[in-house]
PQR file of N, CA, C, O and H, with PARSE charges and radii, in Angstrom:
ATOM      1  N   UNK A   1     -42.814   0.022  64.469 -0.4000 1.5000
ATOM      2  CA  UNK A   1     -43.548  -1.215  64.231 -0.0000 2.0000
ATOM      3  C   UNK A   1     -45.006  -1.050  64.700  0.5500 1.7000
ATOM      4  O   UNK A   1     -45.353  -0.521  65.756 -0.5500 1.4000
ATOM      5  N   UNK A   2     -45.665  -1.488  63.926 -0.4000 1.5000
ATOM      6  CA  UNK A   2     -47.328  -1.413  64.145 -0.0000 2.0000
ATOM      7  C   UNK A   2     -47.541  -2.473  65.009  0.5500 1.7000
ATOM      8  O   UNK A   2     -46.829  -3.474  64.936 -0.5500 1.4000
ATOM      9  H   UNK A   2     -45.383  -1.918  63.068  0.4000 1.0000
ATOM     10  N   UNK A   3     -48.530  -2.365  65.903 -0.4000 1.5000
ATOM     11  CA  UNK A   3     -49.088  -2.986  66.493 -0.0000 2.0000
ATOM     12  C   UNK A   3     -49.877  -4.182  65.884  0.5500 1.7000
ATOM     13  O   UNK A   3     -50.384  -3.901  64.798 -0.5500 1.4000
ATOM     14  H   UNK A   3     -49.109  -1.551  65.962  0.4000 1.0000
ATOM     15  N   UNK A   4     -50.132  -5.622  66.384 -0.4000 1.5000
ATOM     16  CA  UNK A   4     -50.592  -6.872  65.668 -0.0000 2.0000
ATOM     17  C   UNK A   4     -52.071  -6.130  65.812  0.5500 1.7000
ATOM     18  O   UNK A   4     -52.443  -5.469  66.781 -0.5500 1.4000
ATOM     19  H   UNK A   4     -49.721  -5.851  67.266  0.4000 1.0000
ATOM     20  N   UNK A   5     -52.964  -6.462  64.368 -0.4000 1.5000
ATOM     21  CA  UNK A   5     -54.128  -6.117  64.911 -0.0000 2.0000
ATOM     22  C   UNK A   5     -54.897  -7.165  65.157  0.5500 1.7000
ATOM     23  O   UNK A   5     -54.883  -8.104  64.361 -0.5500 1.4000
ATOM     24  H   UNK A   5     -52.662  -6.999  63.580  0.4000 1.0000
ATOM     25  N   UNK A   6     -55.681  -7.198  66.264 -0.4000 1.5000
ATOM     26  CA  UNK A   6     -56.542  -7.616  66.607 -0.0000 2.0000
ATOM     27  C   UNK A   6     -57.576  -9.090  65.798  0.5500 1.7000
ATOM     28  O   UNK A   6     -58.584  -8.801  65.154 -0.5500 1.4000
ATOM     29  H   UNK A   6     -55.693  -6.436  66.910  0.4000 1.0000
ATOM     30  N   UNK A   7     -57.321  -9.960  65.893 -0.4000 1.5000
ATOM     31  CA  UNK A   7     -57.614 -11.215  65.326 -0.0000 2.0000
ATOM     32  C   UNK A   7     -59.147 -11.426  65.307  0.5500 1.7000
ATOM     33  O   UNK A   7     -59.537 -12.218  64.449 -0.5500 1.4000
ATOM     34  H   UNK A   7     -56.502 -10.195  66.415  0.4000 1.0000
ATOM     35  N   UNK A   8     -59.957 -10.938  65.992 -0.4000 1.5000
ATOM     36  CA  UNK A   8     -61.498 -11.023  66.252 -0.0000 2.0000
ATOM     37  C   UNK A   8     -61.705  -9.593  65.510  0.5500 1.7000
ATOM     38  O   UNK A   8     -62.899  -9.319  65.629 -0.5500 1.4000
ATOM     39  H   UNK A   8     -59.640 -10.296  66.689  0.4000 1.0000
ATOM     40  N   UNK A   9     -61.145  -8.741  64.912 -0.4000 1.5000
ATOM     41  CA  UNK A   9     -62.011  -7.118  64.787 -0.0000 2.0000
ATOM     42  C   UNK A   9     -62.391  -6.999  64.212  0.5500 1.7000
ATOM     43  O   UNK A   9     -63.055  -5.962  64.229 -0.5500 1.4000
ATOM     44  H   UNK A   9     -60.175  -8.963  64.814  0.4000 1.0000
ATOM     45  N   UNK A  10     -62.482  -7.994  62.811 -0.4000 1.5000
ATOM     46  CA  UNK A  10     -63.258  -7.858  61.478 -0.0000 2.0000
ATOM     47  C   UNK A  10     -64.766  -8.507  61.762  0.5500 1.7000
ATOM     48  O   UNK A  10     -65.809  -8.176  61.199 -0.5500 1.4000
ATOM     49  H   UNK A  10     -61.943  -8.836  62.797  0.4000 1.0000
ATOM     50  N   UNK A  11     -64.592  -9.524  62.790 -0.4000 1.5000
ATOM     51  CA  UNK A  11     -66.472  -9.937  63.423 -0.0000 2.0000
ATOM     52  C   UNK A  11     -66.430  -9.018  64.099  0.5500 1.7000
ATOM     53  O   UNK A  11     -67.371  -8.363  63.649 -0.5500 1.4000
ATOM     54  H   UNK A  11     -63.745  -9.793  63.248  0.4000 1.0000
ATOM     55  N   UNK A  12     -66.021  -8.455  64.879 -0.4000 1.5000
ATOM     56  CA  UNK A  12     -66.481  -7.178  65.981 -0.0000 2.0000
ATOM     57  C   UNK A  12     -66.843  -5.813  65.152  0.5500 1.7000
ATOM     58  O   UNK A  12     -67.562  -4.914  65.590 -0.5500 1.4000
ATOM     59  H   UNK A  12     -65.257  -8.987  65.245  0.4000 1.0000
ATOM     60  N   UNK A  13     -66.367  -5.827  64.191 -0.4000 1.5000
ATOM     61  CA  UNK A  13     -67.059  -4.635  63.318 -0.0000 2.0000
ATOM     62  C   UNK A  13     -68.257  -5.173  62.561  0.5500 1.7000
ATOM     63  O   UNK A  13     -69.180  -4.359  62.610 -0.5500 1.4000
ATOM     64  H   UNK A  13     -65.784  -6.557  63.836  0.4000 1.0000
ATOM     65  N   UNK A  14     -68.535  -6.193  61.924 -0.4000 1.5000
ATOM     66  CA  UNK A  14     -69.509  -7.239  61.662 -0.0000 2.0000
ATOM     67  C   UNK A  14     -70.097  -7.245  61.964  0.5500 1.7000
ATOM     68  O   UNK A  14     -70.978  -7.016  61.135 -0.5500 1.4000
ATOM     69  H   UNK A  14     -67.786  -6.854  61.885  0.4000 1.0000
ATOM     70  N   UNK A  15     -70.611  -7.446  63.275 -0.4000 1.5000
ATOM     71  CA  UNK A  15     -71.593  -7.442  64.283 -0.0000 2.0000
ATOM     72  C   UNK A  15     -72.087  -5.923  64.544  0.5500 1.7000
ATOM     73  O   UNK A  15     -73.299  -5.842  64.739 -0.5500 1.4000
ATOM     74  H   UNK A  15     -69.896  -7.632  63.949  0.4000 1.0000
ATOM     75  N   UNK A  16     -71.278  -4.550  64.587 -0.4000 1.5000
ATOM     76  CA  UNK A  16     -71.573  -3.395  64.880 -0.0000 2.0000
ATOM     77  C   UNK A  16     -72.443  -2.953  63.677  0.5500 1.7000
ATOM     78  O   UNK A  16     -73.529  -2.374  63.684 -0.5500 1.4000
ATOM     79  H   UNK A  16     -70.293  -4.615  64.428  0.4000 1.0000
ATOM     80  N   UNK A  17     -71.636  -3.404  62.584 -0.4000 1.5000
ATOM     81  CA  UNK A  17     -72.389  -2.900  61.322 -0.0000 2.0000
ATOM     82  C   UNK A  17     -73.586  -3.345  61.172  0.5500 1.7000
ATOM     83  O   UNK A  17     -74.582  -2.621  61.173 -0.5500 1.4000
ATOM     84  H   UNK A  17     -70.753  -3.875  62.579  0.4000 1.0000
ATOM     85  N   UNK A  18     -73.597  -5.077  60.972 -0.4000 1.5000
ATOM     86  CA  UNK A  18     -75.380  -5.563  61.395 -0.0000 2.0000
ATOM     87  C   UNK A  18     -76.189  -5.074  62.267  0.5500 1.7000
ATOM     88  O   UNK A  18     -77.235  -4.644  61.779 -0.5500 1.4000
ATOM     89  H   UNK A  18     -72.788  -5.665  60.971  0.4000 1.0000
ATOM     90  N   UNK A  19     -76.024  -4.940  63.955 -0.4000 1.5000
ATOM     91  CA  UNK A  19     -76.638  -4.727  64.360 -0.0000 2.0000
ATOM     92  C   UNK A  19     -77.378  -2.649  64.385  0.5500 1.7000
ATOM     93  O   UNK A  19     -78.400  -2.317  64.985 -0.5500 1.4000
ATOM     94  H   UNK A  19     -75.174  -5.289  64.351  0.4000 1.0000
ATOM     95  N   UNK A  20     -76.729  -1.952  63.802 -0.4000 1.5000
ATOM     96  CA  UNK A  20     -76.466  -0.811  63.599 -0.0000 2.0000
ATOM     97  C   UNK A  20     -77.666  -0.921  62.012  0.5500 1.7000
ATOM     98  O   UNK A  20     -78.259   0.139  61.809 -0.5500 1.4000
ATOM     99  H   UNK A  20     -75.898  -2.222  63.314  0.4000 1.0000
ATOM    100  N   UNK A  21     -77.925  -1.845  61.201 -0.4000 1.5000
ATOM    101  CA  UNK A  21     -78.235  -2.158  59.908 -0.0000 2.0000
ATOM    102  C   UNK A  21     -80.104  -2.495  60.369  0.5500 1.7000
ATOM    103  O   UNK A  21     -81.032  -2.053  59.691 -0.5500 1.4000
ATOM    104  H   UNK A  21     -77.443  -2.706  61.366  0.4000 1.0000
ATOM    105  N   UNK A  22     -80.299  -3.390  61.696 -0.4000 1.5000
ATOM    106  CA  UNK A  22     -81.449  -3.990  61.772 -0.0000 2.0000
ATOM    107  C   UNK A  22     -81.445  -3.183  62.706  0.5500 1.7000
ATOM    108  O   UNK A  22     -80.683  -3.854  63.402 -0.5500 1.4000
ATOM    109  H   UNK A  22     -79.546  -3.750  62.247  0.4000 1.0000
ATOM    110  N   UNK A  23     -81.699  -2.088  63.476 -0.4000 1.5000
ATOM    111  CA  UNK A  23     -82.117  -1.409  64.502 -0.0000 2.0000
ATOM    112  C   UNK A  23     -81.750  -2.284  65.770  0.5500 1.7000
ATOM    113  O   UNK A  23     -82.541  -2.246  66.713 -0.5500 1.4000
ATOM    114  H   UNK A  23     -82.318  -1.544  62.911  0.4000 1.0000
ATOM    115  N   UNK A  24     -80.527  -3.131  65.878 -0.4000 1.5000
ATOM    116  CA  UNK A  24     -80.267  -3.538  66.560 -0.0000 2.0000
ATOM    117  C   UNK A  24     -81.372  -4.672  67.555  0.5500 1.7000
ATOM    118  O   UNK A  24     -81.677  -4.759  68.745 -0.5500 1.4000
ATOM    119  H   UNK A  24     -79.885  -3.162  65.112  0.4000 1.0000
ATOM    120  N   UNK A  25     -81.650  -5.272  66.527 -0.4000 1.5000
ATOM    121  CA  UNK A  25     -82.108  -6.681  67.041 -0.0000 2.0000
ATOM    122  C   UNK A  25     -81.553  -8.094  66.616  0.5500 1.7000
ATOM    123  O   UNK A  25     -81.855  -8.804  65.657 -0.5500 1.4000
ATOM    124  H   UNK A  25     -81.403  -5.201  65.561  0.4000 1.0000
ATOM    125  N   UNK A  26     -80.645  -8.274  67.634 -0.4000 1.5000
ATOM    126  CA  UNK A  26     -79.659  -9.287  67.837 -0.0000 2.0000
ATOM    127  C   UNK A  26     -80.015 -10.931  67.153  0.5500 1.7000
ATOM    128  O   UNK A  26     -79.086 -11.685  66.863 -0.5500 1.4000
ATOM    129  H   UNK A  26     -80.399  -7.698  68.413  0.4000 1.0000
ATOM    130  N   UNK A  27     -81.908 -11.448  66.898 -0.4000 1.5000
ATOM    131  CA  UNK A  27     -81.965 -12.191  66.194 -0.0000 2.0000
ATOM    132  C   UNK A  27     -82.091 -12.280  64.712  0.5500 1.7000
ATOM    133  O   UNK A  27     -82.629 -13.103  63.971 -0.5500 1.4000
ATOM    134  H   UNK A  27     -82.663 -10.835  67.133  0.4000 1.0000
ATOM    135  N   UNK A  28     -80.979 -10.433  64.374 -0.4000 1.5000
ATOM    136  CA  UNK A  28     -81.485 -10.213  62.815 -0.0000 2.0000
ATOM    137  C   UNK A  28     -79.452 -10.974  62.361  0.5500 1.7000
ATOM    138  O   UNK A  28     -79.004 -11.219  61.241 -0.5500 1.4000
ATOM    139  H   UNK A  28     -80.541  -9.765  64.976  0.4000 1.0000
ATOM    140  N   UNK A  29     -78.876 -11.097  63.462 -0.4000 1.5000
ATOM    141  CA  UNK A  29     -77.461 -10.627  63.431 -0.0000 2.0000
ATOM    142  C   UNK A  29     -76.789 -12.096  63.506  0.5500 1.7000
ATOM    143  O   UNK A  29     -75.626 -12.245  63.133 -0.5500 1.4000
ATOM    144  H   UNK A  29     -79.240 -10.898  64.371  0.4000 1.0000
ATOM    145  N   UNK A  30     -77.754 -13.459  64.128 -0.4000 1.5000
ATOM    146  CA  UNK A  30     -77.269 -14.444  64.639 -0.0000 2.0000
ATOM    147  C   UNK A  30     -76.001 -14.859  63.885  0.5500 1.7000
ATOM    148  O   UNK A  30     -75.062 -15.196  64.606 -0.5500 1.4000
ATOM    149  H   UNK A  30     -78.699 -13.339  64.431  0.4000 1.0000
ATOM    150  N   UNK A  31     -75.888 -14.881  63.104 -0.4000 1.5000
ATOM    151  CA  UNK A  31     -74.656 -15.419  62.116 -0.0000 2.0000
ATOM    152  C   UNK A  31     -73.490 -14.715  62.330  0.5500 1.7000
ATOM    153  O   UNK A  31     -72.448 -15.320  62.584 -0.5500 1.4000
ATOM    154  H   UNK A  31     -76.651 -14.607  62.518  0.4000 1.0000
ATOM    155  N   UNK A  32     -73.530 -13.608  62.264 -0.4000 1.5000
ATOM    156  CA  UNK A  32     -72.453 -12.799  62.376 -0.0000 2.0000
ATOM    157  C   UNK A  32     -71.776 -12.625  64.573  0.5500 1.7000
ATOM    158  O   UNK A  32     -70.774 -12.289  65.203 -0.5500 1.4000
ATOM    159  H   UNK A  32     -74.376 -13.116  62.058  0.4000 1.0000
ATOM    160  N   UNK A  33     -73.447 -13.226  64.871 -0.4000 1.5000
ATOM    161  CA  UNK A  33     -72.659 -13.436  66.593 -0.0000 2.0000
ATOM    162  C   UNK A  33     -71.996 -14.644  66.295  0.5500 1.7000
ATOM    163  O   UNK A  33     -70.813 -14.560  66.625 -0.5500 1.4000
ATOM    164  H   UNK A  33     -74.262 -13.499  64.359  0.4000 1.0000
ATOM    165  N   UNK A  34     -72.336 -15.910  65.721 -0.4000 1.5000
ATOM    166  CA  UNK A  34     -71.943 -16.809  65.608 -0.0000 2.0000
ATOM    167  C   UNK A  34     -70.368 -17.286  65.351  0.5500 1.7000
ATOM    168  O   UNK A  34     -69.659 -18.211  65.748 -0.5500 1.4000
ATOM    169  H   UNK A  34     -73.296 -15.978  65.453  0.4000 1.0000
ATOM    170  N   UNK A  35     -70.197 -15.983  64.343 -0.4000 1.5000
ATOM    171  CA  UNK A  35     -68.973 -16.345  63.565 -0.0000 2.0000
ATOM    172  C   UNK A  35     -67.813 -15.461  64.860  0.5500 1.7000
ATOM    173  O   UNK A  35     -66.737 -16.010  65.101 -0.5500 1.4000
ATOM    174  H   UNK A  35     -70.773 -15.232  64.021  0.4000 1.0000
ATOM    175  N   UNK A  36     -68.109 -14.354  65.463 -0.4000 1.5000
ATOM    176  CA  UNK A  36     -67.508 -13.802  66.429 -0.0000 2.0000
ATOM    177  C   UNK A  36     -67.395 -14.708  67.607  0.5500 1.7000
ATOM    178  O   UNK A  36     -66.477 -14.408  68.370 -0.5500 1.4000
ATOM    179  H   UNK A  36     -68.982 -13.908  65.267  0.4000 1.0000
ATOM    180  N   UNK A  37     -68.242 -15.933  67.996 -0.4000 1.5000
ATOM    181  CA  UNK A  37     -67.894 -16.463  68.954 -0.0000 2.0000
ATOM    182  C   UNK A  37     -67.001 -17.784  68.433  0.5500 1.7000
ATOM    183  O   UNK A  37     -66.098 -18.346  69.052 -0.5500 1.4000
ATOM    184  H   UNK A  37     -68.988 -16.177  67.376  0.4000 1.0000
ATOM    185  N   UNK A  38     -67.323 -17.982  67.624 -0.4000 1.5000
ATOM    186  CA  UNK A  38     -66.041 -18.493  66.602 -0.0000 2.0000
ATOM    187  C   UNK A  38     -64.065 -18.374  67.210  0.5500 1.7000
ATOM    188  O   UNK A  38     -63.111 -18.986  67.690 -0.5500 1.4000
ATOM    189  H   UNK A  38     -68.057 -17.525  67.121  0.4000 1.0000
ATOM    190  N   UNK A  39     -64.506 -17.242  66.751 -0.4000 1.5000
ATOM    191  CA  UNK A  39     -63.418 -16.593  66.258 -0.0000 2.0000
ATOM    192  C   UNK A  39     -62.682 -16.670  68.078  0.5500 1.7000
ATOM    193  O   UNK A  39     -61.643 -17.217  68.447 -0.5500 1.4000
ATOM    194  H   UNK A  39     -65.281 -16.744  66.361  0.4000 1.0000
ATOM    195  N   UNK A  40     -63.595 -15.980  68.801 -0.4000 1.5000
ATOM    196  CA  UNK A  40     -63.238 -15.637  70.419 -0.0000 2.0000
ATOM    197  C   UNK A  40     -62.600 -17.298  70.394  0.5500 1.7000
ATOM    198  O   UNK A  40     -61.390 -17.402  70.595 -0.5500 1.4000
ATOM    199  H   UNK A  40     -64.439 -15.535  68.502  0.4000 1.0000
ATOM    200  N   UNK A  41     -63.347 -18.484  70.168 -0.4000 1.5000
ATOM    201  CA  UNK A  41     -62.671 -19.683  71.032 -0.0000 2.0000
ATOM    202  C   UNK A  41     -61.473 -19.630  70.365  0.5500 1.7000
ATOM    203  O   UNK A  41     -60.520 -19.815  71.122 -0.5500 1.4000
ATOM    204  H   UNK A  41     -64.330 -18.400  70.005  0.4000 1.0000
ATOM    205  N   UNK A  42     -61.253 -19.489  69.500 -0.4000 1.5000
ATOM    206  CA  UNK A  42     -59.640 -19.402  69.195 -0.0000 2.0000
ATOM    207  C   UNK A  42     -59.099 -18.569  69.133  0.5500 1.7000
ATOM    208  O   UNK A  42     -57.970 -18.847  68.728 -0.5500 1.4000
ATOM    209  H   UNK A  42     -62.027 -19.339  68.884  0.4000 1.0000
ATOM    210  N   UNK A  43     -59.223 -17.599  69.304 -0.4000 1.5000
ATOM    211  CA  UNK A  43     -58.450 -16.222  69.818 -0.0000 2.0000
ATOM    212  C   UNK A  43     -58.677 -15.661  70.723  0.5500 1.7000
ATOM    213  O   UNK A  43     -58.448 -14.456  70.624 -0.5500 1.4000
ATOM    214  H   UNK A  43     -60.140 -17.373  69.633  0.4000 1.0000
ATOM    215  N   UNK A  44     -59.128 -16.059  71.822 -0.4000 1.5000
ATOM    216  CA  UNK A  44     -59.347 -15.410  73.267 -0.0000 2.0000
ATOM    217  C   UNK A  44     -58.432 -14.664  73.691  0.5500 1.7000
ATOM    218  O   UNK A  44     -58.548 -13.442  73.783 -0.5500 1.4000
ATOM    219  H   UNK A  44     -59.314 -17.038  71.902  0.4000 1.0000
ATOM    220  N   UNK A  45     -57.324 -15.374  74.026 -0.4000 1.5000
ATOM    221  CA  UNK A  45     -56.185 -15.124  74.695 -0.0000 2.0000
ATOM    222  C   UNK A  45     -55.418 -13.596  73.772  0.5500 1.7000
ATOM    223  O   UNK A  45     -54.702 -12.725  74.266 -0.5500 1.4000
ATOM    224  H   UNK A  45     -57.230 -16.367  73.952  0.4000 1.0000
ATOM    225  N   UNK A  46     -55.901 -13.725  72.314 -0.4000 1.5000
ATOM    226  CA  UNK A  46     -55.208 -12.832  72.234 -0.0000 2.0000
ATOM    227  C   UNK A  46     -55.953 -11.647  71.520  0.5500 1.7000
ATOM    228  O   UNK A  46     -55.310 -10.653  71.185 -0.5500 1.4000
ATOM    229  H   UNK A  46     -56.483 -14.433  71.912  0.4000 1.0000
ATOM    230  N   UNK A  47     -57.425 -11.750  71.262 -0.4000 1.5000
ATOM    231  CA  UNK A  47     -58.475 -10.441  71.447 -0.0000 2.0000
ATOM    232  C   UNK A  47     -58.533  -9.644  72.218  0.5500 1.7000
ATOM    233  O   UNK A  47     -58.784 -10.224  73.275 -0.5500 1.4000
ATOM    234  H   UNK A  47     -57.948 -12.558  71.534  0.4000 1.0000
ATOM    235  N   UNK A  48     -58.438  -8.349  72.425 -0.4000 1.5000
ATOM    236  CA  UNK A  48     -59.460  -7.756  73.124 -0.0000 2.0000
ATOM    237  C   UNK A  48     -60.415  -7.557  72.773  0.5500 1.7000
ATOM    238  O   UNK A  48     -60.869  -6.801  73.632 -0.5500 1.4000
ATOM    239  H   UNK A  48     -58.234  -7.878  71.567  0.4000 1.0000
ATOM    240  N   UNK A  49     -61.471  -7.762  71.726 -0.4000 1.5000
ATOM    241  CA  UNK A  49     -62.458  -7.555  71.207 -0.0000 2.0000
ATOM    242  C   UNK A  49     -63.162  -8.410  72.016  0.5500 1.7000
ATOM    243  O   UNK A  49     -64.298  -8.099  72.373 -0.5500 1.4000
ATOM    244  H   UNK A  49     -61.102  -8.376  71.029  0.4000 1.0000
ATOM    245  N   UNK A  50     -62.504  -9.752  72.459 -0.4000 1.5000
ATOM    246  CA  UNK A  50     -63.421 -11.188  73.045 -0.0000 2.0000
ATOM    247  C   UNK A  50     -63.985 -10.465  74.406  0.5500 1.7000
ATOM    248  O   UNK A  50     -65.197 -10.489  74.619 -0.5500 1.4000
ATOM    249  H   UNK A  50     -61.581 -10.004  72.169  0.4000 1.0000
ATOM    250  N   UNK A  51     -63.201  -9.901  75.211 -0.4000 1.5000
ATOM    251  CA  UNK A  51     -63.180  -9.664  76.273 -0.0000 2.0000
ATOM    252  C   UNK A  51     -64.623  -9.278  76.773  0.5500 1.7000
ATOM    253  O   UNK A  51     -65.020 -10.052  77.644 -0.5500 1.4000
ATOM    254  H   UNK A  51     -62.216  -9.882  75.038  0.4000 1.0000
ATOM    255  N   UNK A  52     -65.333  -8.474  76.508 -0.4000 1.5000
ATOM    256  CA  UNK A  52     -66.186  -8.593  76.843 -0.0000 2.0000
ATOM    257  C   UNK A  52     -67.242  -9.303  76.420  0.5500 1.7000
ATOM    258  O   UNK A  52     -68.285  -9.273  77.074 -0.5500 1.4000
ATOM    259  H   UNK A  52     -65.010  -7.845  75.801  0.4000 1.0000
ATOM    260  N   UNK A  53     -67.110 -10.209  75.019 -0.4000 1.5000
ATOM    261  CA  UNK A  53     -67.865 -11.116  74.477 -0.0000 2.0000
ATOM    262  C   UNK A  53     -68.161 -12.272  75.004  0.5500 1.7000
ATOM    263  O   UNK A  53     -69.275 -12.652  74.645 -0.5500 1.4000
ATOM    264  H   UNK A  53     -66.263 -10.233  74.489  0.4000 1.0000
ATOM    265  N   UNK A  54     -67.392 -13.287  76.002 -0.4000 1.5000
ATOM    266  CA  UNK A  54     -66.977 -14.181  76.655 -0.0000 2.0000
ATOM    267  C   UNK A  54     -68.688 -14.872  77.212  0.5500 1.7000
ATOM    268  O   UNK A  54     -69.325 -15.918  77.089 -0.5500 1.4000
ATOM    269  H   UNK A  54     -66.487 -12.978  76.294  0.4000 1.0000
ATOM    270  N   UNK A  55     -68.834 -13.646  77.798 -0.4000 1.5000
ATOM    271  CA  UNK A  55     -70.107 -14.661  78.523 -0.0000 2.0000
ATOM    272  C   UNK A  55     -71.369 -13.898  78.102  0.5500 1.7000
ATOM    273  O   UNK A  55     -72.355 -13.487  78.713 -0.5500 1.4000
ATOM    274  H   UNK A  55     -68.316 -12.796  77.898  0.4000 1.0000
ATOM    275  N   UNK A  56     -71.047 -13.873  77.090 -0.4000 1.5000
ATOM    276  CA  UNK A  56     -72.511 -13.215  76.568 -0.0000 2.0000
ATOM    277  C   UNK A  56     -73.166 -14.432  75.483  0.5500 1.7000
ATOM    278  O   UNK A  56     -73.486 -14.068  74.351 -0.5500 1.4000
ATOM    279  H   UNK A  56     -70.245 -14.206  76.594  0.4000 1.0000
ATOM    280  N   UNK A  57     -73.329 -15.772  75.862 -0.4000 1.5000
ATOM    281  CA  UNK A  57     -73.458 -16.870  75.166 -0.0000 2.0000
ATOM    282  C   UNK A  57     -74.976 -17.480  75.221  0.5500 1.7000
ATOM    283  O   UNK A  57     -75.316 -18.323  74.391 -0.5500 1.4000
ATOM    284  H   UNK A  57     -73.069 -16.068  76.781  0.4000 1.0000
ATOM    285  N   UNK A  58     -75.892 -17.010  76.253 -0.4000 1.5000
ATOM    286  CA  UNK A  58     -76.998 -16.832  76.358 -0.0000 2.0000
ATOM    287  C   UNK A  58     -77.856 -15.651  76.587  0.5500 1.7000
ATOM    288  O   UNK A  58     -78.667 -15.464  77.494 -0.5500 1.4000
ATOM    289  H   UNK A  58     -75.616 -16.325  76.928  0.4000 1.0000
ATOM    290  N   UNK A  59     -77.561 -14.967  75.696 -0.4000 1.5000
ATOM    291  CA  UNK A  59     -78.026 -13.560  76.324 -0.0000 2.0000
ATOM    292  C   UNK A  59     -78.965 -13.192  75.328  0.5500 1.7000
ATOM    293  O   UNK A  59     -79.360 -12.026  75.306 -0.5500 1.4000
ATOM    294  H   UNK A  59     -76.903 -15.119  74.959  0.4000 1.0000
ATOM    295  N   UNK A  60     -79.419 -14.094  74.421 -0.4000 1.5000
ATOM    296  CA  UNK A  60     -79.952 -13.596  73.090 -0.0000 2.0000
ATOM    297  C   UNK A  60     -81.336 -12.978  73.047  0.5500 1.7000
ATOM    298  O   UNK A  60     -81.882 -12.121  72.352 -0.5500 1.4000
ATOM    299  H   UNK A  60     -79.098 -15.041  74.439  0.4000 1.0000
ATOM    300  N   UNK A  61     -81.696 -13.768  74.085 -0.4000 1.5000
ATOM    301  CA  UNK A  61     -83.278 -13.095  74.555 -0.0000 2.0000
ATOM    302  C   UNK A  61     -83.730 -12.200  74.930  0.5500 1.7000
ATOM    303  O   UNK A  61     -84.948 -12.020  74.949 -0.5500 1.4000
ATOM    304  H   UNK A  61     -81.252 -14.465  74.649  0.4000 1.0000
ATOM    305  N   UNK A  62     -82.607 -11.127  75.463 -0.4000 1.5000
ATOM    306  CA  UNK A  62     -82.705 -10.089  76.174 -0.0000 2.0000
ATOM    307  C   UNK A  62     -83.327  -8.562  75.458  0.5500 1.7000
ATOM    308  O   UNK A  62     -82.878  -8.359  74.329 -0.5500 1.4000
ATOM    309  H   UNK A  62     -81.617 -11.273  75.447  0.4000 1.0000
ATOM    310  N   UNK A  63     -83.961  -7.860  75.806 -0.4000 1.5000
ATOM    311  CA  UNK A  63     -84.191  -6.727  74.991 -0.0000 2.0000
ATOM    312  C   UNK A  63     -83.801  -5.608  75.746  0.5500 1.7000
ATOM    313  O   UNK A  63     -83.568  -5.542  76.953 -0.5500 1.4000
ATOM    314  H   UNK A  63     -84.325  -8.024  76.723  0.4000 1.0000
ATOM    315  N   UNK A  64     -83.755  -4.625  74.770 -0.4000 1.5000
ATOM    316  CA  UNK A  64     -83.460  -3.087  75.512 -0.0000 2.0000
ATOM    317  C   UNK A  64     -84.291  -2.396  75.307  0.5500 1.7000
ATOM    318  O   UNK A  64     -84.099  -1.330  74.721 -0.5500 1.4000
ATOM    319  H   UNK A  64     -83.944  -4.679  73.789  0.4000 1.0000
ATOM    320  N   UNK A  65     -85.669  -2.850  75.795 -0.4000 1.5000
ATOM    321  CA  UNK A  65     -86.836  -2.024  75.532 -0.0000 2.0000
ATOM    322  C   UNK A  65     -87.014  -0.388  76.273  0.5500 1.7000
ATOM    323  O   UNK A  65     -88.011   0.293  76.034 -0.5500 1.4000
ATOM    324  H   UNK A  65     -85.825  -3.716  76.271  0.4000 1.0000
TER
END
């Protein structure tokens, strides 16, 4: 039996692919964070993808200069 997959992994690849697409600038991606934090409030409990997504809810400003 296969393992359930992962209920958040199709935004968690979403987000990799966008941000991977715009040189990784997170206000090119907002929609696709959007729809992943979505997804986390109702599937928290059973993502691991959320897990580290959780409190990253103001973080948008941040750069990795």
């Amino acid at each position: 039996m296969a393992p359930q997959k992962d209920p958040c992994q199709k935004q968690a690849c979403a987000i990799q692919h966008c941000l991977q697409a715009n040189k990784y600038v997170e206000s090119m991606c907002a929609d696709v964070i959007r729809d992943m934090r979505r997804c986390c409030e109702i599937h928290a409990a059973k993502s691991l993808c959320c897990s580290g997504f959780k409190n990253s809810e103001s973080k948008e400003g941040h750069s990795n200069a």
